[in-house]
N, C-alpha and C positions, 0 to 999 in steps of 0.2 A: 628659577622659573617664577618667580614673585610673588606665589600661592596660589597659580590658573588653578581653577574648578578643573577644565578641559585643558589639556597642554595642545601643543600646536599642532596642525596634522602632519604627521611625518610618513610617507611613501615606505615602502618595505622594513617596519619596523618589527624587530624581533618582540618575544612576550617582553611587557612591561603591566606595572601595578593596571595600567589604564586599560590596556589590551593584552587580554591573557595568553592567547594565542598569537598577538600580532599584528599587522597590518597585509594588505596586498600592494602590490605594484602600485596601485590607484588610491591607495590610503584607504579602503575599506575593509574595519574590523574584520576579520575573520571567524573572531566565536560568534560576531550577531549575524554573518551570512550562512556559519552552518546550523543554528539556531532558527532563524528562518528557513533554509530550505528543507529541515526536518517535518516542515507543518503538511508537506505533499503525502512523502512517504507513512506520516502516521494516521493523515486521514485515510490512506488506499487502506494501509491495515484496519482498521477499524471497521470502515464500510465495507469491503471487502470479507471480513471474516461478520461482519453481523447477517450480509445478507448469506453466509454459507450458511451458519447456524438457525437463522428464519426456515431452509430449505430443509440441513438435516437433520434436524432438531425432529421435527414430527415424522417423515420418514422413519427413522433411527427408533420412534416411538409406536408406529404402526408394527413395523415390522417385527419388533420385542414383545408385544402384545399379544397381536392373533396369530404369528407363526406358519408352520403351516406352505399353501402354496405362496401366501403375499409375502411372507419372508422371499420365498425363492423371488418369487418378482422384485422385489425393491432389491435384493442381491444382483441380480440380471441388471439393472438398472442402473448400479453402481458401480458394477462392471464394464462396461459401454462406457459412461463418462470417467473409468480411468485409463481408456485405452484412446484416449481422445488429446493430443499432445496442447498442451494450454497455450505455449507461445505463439504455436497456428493457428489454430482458436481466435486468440486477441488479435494478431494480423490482420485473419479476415474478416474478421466481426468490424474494424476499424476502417478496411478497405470497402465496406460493401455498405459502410452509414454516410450518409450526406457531409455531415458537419460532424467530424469525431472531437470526442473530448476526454478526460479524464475519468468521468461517471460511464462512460461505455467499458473501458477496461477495470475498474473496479467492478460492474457487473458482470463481464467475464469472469473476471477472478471466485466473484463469491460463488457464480453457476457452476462453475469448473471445482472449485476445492471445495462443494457440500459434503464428498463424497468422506475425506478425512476426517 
C-alpha cells in the first residue's frame, strides 16, 4: 500500500486497523454512522429525563414536606399520568401539532415519566 495515510475505499469491507467495524455496501464506516446516529437517542435521554426531573423533582418535595391531604393529591396525580399509555400519548400529541419535531416527543416523554 505504499504507506497511504487513508487506504482506498473499499465497498463491504470486513473490520480492518482503519475501520473497526467495517464498511457498508456504499463504503460508509460503520463505527462513525453508529457514532453519529447515537447523538439522537442521547439527546432524547438527556432532555427527556431533565425535563421529568424539573417536574418531579418539587412535586416529590411538596409532597415529602407538608404531607397530609397534598401528599394524597400529588399521589392522585401521579396516578392519572401512570394510567395514561405514553406511546398514545406521543401519537397524538404528534398528530394534533402543525409541524411535529423531535422536541415535541422529548416533551412528551419528560410529561409522561415525571411520575418515576
Amino acid at each position: 500500500r505504499s504507506g497511504l495515510a487513508n487506504p482506498p475505499l473499499e465497498f463491504d469491507q470486513g473490520p480492518s486497523r482503519f475501520h473497526p467495524f467495517g464498511t457498508n455496501n456504499e463504503g460508509i464506516d460503520v463505527l462513525a454512522a453508529l457514532v453519529h446516529g447515537t447523538r439522537i437517542a442521547v439527546m432524547i435521554g438527556f432532555v427527556s429525563t431533565s425535563i421529568a426531573a424539573l417536574i418531579g423533582i418539587p412535586f416529590g418535595a411538596l409532597a415529602g414536606f407538608f404531607g397530609g391531604w397534598i401528599d394524597m393529591l400529588i399521589s392522585r396525580v401521579i396516578e392519572v399520568f401512570l394510567c395514561i399509555p405514553s406511546l398514545v400519548l406521543i401519537m397524538a400529541i404528534i398528530a394534533l401539532v402543525e409541524k411535529p419535531s423531535i422536541w415535541y416527543v422529548m416533551a412528551v416523554i419528560g410529561i409522561i415519566s415525571w411520575t418515576s
